[in-house]
C-alpha positions in Angstrom: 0.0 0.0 0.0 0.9 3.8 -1.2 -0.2 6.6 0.7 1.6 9.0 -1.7 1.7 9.6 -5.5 5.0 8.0 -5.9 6.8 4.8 -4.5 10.5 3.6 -5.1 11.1 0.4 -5.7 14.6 -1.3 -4.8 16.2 -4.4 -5.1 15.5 -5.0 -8.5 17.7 -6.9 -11.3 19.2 -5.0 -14.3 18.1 -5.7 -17.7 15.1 -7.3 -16.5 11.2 -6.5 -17.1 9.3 -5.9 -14.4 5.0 -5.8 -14.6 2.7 -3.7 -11.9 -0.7 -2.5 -11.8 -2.3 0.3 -9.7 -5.5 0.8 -8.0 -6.9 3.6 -5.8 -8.5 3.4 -2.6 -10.2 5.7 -1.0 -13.0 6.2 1.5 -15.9 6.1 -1.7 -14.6 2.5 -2.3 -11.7 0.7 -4.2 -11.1 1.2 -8.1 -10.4 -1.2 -10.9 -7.1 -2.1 -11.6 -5.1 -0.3 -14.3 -3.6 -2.4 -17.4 -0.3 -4.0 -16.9 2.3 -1.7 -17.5 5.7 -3.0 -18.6 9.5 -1.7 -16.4 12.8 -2.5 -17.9 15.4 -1.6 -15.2 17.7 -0.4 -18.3 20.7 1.6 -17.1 22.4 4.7 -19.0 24.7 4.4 -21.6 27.2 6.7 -22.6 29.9 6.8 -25.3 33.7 6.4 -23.8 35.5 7.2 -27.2 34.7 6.9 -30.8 32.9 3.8 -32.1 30.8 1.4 -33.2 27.2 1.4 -32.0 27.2 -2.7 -31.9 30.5 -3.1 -30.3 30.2 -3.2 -26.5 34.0 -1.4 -25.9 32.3 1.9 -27.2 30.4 2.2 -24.2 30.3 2.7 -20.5 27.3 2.5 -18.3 25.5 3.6 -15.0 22.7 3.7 -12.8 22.7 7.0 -11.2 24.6 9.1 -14.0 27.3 9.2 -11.1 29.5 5.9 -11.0 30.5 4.7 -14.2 31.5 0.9 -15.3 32.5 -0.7 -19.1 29.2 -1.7 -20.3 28.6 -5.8 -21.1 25.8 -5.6 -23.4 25.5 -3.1 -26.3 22.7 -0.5 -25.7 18.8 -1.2 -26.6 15.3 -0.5 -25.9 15.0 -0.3 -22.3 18.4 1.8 -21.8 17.2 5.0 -19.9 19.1 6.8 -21.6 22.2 6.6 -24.6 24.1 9.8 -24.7 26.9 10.2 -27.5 29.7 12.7 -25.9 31.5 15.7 -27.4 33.7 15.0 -29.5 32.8 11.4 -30.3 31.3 9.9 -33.8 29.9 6.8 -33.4 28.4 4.2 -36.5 25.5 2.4 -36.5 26.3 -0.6 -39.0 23.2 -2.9 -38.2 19.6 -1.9 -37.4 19.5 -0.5 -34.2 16.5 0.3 -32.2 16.7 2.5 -28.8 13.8 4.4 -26.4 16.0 7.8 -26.5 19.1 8.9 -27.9 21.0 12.1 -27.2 23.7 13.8 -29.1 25.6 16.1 -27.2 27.3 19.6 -28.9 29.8 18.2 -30.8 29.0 14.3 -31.1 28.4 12.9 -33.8 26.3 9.6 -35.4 26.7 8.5 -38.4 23.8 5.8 -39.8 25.1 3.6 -42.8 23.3 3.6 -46.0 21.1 0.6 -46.1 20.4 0.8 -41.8 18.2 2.0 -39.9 18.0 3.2 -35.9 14.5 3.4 -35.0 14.8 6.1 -31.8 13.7 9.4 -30.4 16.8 11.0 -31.0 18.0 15.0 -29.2 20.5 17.1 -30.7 22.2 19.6 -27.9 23.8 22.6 -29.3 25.6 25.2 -27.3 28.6 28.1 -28.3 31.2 24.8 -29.2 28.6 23.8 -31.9 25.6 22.0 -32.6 25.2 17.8 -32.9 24.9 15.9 -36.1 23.3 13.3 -37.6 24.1 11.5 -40.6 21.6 9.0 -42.0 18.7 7.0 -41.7 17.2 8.3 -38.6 13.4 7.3 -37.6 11.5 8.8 -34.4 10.7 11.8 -33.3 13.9 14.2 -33.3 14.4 17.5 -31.3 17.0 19.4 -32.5 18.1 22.4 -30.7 20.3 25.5 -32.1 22.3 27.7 -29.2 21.3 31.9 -29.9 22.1 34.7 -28.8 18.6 37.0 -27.6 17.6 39.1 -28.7 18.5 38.3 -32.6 17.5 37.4 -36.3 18.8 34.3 -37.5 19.3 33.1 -41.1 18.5 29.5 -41.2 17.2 26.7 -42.4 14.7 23.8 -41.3 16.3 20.4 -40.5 13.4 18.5 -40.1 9.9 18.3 -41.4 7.7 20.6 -42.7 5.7 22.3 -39.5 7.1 21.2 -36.9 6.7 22.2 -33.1 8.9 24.6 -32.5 10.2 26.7 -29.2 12.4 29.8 -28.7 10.8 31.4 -31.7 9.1 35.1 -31.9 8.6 35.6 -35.5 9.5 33.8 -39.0 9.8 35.2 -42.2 10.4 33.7 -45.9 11.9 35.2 -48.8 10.3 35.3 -52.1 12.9 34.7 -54.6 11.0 35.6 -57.8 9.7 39.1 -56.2 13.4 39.7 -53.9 11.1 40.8 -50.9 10.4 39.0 -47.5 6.7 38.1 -46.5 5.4 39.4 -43.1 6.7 38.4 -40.1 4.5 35.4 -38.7 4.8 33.2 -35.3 2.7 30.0 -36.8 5.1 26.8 -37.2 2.7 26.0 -40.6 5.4 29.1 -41.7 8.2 26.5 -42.0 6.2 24.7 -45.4 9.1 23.9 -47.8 12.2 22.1 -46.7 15.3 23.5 -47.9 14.9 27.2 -48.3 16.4 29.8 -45.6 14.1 31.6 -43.6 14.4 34.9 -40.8 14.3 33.5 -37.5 13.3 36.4 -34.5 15.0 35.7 -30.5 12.9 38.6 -28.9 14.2 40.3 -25.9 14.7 38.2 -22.6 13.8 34.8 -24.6 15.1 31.8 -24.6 18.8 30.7 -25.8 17.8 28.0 -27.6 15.9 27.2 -30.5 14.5 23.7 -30.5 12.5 22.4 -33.8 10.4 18.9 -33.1 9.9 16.3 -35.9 11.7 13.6 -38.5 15.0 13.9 -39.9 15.2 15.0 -42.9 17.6 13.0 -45.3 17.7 11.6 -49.2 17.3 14.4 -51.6 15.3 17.5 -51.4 14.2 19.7 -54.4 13.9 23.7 -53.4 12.6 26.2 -55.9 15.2 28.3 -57.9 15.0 31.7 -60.4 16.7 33.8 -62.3 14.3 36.8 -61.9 15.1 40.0 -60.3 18.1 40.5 -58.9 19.0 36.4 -59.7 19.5 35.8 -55.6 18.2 32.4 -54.6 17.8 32.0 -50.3 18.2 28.5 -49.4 19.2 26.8 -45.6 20.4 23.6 -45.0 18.0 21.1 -44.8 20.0 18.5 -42.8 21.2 18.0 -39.2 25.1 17.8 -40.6 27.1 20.0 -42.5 27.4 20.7 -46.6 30.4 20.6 -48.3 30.0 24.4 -50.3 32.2 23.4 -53.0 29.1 20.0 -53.5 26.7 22.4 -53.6 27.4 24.5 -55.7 28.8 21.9 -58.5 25.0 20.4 -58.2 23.9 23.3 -59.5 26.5 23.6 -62.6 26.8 26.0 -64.6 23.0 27.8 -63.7 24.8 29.6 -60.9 28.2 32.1 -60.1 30.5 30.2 -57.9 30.2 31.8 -55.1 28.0 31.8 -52.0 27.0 34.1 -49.1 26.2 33.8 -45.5 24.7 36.3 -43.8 24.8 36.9 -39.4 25.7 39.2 -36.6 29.1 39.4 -35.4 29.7 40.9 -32.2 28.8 44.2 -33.4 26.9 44.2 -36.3 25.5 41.9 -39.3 27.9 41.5 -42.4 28.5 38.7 -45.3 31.1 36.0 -45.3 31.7 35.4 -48.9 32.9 32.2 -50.4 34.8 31.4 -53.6 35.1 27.5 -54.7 37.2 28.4 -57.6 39.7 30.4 -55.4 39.0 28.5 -52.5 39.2 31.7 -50.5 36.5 33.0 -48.1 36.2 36.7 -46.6 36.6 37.5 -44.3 40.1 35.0 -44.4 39.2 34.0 -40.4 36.0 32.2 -41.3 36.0 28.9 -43.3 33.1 28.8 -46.0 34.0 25.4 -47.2 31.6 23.6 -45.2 28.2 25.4 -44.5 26.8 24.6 -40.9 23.4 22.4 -39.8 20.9 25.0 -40.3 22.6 27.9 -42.1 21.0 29.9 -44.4 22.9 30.2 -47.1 22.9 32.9 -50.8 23.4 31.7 -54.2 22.9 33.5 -57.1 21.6 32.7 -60.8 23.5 33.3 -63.8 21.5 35.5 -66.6 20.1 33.0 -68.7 20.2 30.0 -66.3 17.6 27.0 -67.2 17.0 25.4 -63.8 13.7 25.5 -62.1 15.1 23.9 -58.9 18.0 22.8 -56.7 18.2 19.6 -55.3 19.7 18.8 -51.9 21.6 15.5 -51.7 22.9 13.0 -49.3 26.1 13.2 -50.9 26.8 16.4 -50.0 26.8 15.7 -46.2 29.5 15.9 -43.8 30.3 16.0 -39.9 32.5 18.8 -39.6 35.8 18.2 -40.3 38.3 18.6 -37.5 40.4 21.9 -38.8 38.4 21.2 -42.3 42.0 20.4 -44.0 41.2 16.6 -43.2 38.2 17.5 -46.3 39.5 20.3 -48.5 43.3 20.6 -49.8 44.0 24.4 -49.8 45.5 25.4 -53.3 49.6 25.7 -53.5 50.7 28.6 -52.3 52.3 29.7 -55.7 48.8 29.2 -57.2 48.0 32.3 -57.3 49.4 36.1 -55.8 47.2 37.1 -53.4 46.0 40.4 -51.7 43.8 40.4 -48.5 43.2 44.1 -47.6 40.9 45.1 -44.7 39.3 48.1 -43.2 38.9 48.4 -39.6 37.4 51.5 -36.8 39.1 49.5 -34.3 35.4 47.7 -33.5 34.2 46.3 -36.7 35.8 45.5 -40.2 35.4 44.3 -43.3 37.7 42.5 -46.2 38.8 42.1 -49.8 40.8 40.3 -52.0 42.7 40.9 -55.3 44.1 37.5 -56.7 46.2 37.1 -59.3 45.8 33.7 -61.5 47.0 32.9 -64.8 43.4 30.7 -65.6 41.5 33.9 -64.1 40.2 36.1 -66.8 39.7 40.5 -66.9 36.1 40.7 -67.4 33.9 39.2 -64.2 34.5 35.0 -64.3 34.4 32.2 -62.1 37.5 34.0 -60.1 35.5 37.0 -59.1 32.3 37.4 -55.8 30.4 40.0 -56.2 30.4 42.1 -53.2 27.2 41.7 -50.8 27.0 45.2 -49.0 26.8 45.3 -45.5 24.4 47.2 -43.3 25.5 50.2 -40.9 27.4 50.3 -38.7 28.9 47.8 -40.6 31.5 48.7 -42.9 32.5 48.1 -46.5 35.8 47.6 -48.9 35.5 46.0 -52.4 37.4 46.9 -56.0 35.5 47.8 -58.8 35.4 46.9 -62.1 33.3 48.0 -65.0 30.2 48.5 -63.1 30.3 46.2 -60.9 31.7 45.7 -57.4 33.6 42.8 -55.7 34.1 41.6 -53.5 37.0 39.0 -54.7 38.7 40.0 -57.7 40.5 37.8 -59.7 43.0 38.7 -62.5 45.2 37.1 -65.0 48.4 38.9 -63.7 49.6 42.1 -61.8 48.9 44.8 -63.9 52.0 47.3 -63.9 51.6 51.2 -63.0 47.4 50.9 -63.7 44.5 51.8 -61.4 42.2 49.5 -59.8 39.9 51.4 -57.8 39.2 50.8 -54.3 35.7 51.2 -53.0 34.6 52.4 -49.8 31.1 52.3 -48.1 31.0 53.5 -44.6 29.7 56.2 -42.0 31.4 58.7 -40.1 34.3 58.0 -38.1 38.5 57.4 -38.2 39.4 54.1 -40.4 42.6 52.3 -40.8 43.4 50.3 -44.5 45.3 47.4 -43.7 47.1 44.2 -46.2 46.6 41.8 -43.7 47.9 39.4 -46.5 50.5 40.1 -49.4 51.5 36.6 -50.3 53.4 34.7 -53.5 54.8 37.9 -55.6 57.9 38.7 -57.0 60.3 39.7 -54.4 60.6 43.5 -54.7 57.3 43.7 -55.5 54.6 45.8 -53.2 51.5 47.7 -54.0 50.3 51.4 -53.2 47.1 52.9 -51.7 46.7 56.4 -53.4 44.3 58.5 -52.0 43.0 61.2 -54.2 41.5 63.5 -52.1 44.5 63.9 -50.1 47.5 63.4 -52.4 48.7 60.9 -50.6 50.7 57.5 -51.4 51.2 54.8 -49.1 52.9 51.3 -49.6 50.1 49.4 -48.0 51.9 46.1 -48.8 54.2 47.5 -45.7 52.5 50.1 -44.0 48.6 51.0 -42.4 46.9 54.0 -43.9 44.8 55.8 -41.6 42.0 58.6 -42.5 38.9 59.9 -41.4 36.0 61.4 -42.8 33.0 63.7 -40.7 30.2 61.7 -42.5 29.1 59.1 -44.7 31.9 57.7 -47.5 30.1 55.9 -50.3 32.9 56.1 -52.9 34.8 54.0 -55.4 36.8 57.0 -57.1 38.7 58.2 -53.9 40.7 55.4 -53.7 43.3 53.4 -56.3 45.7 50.6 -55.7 48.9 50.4 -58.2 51.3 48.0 -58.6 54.4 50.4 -59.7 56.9 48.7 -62.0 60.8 50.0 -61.7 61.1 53.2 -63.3 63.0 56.1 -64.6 66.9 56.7 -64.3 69.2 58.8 -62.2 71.0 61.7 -63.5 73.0 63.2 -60.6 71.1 61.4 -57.3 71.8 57.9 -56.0 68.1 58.0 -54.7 65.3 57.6 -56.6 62.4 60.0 -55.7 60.6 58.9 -58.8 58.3 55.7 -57.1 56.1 55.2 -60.4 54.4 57.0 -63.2 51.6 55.8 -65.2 48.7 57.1 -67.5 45.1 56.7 -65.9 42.4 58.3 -68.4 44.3 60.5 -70.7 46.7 61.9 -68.0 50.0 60.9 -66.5 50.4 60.3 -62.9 53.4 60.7 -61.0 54.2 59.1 -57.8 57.0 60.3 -55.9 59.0 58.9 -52.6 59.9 62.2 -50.8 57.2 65.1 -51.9 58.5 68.2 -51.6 56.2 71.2 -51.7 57.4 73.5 -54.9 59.3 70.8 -56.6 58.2 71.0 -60.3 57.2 68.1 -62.3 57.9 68.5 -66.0 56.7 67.0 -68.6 58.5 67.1 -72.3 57.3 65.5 -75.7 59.7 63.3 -78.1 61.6 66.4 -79.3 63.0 67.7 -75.8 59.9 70.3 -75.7 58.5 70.8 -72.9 54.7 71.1 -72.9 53.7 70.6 -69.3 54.7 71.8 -66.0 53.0 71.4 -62.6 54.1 72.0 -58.5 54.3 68.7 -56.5 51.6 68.8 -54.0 51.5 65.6 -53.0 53.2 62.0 -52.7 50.8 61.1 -55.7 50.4 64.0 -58.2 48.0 64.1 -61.4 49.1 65.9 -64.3 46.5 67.6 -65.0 47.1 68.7 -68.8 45.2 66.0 -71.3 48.1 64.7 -73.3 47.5 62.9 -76.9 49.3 59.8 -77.8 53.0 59.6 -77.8 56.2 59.1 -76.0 56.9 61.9 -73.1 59.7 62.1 -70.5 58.7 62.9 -66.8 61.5 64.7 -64.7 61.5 65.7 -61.3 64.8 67.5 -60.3 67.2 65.5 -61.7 65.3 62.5 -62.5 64.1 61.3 -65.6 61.6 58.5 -67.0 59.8 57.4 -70.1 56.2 56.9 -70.3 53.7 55.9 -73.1 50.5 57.4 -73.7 48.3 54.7 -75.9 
């Protein structure tokens, strides 16, 4: 008899099934009894290093979650509980069945094709990562994603379509044929299509943790794709594992640029990491876009013309992460290609680009180039610019001697330093120059910071130029050079000099010792400003002379 709502029962045998019924009795008169209902005095399992689910050295068991012992049977239905630890991966290779089975941040489970492990399965994420799960999965699956409140999210859905959901304020989906996001929605019937990215809402003293309730998904999974508007397609990953980018984006051939964008807060502001999988590079150079994360949203974008009506997600673009990600992807040779990484930083936030240099590159806008995704205020923005357009990696065939390649800028008021965080594989001697027009001013950035400030918004891609000067001119009397570089940009010649001195005259003369230009030195980077027609003309400054071509 139990004169309370609970009752321990001790003594019992483990891995034994136990039967009971219940009754109530009270002063009205006794009840029926209740059903039989069914104990198994399973113990928890835990994983002790990496494994195999059917071989019994992979795991360790308990009976309190306290003392632990090497387990003598494999775990099954009637375990309490079966927890895979951090930092393990462990393979099921024959059917498997279980009453609840839980991942924790960084664990891994791998299913093999052809098997099946029929359990509820939970996936813990917190800031070291998030659990994953590669294939054949059935039960009920919880799978949780550490946030920071109050914030949007880009991400995707990694299990089926509506599913109950926690954590979440407001959910939004963007239309790729109209480039516009519906209205912000709290139903879970707002997660409909598996594999597109959608706007996730923390609000304001929330919860930490976003938890999404139903199956798996796995196999493959069609998403919509377009080439209207602006040709953006928004897609997240549809699986509890990650993607290798480079897989992705070869499914989709030749309908799409090679590139891809992820969008999220850092600890200041939101900004795009940008991905190359020609280059291999990603921007900023810290982050690693060679694998895209469980739930990620993720942007790709259509080529004009493009035929596809869809993109398919497969299971052969899966992965648990890769420990460093080198034990996946091969970084290209460093003499591959010559690479510039050049940032711009207020001390707080920053952004990054890079000018590459490959021989298989091409000038116009090719598989070598990402266009540049522009960052939000207070968030800050560098790129180069060619034509029209504005990138955010720009590849080239080969250094381009003593010509411009202007250096956009897109940011609000403040003091900002210009920095090459990377000037890797050129030709010793080598080094490339920051000019800043509106000041006059030269700088080898390939050795030194530059540091201005502007008292409001800069949206510009004309202030700025990089140049890499070739060797010029020849010494008459000094055993200095003053002369840096000179060069023609639009009709007139530029000269760049070491050791500006105010007054100093540059001079310019024609093929027949006439001279036909003459203008102070104001500056370490001066613009002639007289338009000159083609021809050969000799630059001199004091006692130094060089040649220069006008085409």
């Amino acid at each position: 008899t139990v004169n309370a709502l609970t009752q321990a029962v001790t003594g019992l045998a483990n891995h034994t099934n136990y039967y009971y019924r219940v009754r109530a009795v009270g002063a009205n008169g006794t009840s029926a009894n209740s059903n039989v209902i069914t104990v198994y005095t399973g113990e928890n399992y835990r994983s002790k290093t990496n494994g195999n689910w059917n071989d019994v050295g992979t795991w360790e068991v308990s009976s309190d979650n306290n003392t632990w012992v090497d387990a003598s049977v494999v775990p099954a239905i009637g375990a309490a509980n079966i927890s895979i630890g951090n930092g393990h991966l462990i393979t099921v290779t024959e059917n498997a069945s279980a009453d609840l089975v839980t991942i924790q941040p960084t664990g891994k489970l791998t299913v093999n094709d052809g098997i099946t492990l029929t359990s509820p399965v939970t996936l813990q994420s917190d800031a070291t990562g998030t659990a994953t799960v590669m294939g054949a999965v059935t039960g009920t699956a919880t799978v949780n994603q550490a946030v920071t409140a109050p914030r949007t999210y880009y991400m995707g859905l990694p299990v089926s379509v509506s599913p109950e959901i926690s954590g979440i304020t407001g959910i939004s989906k963007f239309n790729i044929v109209t480039d516009t996001w519906s209205g912000i929605a709290t139903q879970n019937t707002t997660f409909d299509t598996k594999g597109i990215g959608y706007l996730v809402q923390v609000a304001v003293g929330s919860t930490t943790n976003i938890s999404f309730k139903g199956t798996l998904n796995s196999g493959s999974i069609e998403a919509p794709f377009s080439t209207a508007k602006r040709r953006f397609n928004y897609y997240g990953n549809p699986y509890p594992s990650f993607l290798e980018t480079n897989k992705v984006i070869t499914a989709a051939g030749s309908n799409i640029d090679p590139s891809i964008w992820f969008y999220s807060k850092g600890s200041v502001s939101y900004a795009f990491t940008t991905y190359n999988s020609t280059t291999k590079e990603t921007l900023p150079s810290t982050a690693d876009g060679r694998v895209i994360p469980p739930m990620q949203g993720f942007w790709l974008r259509a080529k004009t013309g493009a035929s596809a009506t869809s993109f398919t997600f497969t299971n052969a673009m899966r992965l648990h992460k890769p420990t460093g990600s080198n034990a996946i992807f091969k970084a290209p040779k460093a003499a591959a290609s010559s690479k510039l990484n050049l940032t711009i930083s207020n001390g707080t936030v920053a952004d990054e680009t890079l000018v590459l240099f490959n021989e298989a590159a091409q000038t116009g806008f090719d598989v070598y180039d990402s266009e540049k995704m522009m960052n939000s205020a207070p968030s800050l923005n560098i790129f180069t610019v060619v034509g029209d357009q504005k990138l955010a990696m720009n590849g080239m065939p080969a250094v381009m001697y003593d010509t411009e390649i202007p250096l956009g800028v897109n940011v609000p008021a403040g003091t900002y330093t210009i920095s090459a965080i990377r000037f890797a594989n050129f030709a010793e001697g080598e080094k490339v120059q920051l000019i800043d027009k509106a000041t006059n001013t030269l700088t080898d950035i390939s050795a030194t910071d530059y540091t201005f400030a502007v008292s409001e918004a800069l949206n510009n891609t004309t202030r700025f130029v990089l140049v890499f000067p070739s060797k010029v001119g020849t010494s008459v009397n000094s055993t200095e050079m003053n002369i840096s570089n000179v060069y023609v940009s639009d009709g007139r010649i530029v000269v760049n000099v070491t050791k500006p001195v105010q007054g100093n005259l540059i001079e310019v003369y024609n093929s027949v010792g006439q001279r036909i230009a003459s203008q102070a030195i104001t500056g370490s980077s001066n613009r002639i400003e007289k338009q000159l027609n083609s021809g050969v003309y000799i630059v001199k400054v004091n006692a130094e002379s060089t040649k220069v071509i006008i085409k």
